[in-house]
Phi, psi and omega in degrees: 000136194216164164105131183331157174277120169287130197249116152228155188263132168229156151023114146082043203037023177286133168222211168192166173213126184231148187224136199217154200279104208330330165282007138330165154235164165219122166307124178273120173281320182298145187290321151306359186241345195289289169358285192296285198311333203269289219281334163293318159295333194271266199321302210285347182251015186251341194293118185097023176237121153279324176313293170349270158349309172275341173269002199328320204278332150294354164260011150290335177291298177342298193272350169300298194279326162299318165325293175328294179295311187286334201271295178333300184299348170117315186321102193259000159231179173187121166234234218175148112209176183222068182293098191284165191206150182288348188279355169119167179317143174256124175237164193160171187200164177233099172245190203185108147242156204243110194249173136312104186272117207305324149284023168274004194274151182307330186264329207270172197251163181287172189230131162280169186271350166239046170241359200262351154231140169301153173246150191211136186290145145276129190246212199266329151286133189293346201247354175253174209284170177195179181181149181240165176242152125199200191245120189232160190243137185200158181067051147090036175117304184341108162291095185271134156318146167201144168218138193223170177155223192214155186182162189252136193230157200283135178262155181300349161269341180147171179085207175208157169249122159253170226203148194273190159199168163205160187206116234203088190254122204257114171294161178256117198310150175034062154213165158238076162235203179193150124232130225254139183248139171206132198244171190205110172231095174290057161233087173296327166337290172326355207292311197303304181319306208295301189318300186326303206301300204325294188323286195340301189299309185311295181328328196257035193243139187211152169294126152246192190225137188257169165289178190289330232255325209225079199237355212283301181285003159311160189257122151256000000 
């Protein structure tokens, strides 16, 4: 597993850092910045595929309007990937948002950490949906929530997808917030591999505190 840790600044100095496999993409989401960032990623990674190469502008639409919607949703990262295969591509994404965690509320009864997803049996069919829960440690001990499986999830025009999925929720010391890693794929075959992968990447994300400087990713 290769390729830089993605740093983005939030709130209070608050960051983060995650590491994704060199075949990734990772989305620039701001809106001033997306457009340029896309189109720069896009040439430098079709150049010298000429199929590639002749659709970049459709796949420039593509990652624009997948950018869009995760920035739209709240997401303060986003990554990617498209692994070909003779069985056709393995595809998937990764966002990473900074939510309120709702039993931090003044009102609310407490939630244990293995109370925070619901569970649904996997049954004898492989391809329908279920989800499991459990508590995994990550960012130096931190015990996080976690929950994977299948599930069908809504699309921005209408419908549902169904989708291999993990959701990894981190709390943040001495806040009441969380941040949710939450992975995606529809190549439901895949599921148990597509989890391994999940994991792997979830493992590597830890909270840091940025310097004044580097602030550069807040979200505005």
């Amino acid at each position: 597993m290769s390729g830089g840790p993605a740093l983005a600044g939030l709130a209070g100095r608050l960051g983060f850092s995650i590491t994704v496999p060199q075949s990734w993409y990772e989305l620039e989401l701001r809106p001033a910045l997306r457009d340029d960032a896309i189109r720069r990623m896009v040439d430098e990674r079709t150049r010298g595929i000429p199929e590639l190469w002749e659709q970049r502008g459709a796949v420039r639409a593509l990652l624009t309007r997948q950018a869009a919607d995760a920035w739209d949703s709240g997401a303060v990262y986003a990554a990617g990937f498209a692994l070909p295969t003779e069985d056709g591509p393995i595809t998937g994404s990764c966002t990473i948002s900074l939510v309120e965690d709702p039993s931090a509320a003044a009102d609310a009864a407490p939630i244990g950490l293995d109370e925070r997803f619901t569970e649904r049996p996997r049954g004898a069919d492989p391809l329908a949906p279920w989800s499991r829960s459990s508590i995994v440690q990550l960012d130096g001990g931190t015990s996080c929530a976690r929950s994977v499986g299948i599930d069908d999830a809504p699309l921005p025009g209408g419908g549902l997808v169904r989708h291999v999925f993990a959701v990894t929720a981190v709390p943040v010391r001495d806040s009441a917030r969380l941040f949710l890693l939450a992975f995606s794929s529809p190549v439901l075959p895949l599921v148990d591999e597509l989890h391994e992968l999940f994991d792997a990447v979830a493992s590597t994300f830890r909270v840091v505190p940025l310097e004044a400087d580097a602030r550069e990713g807040d979200r505005r």
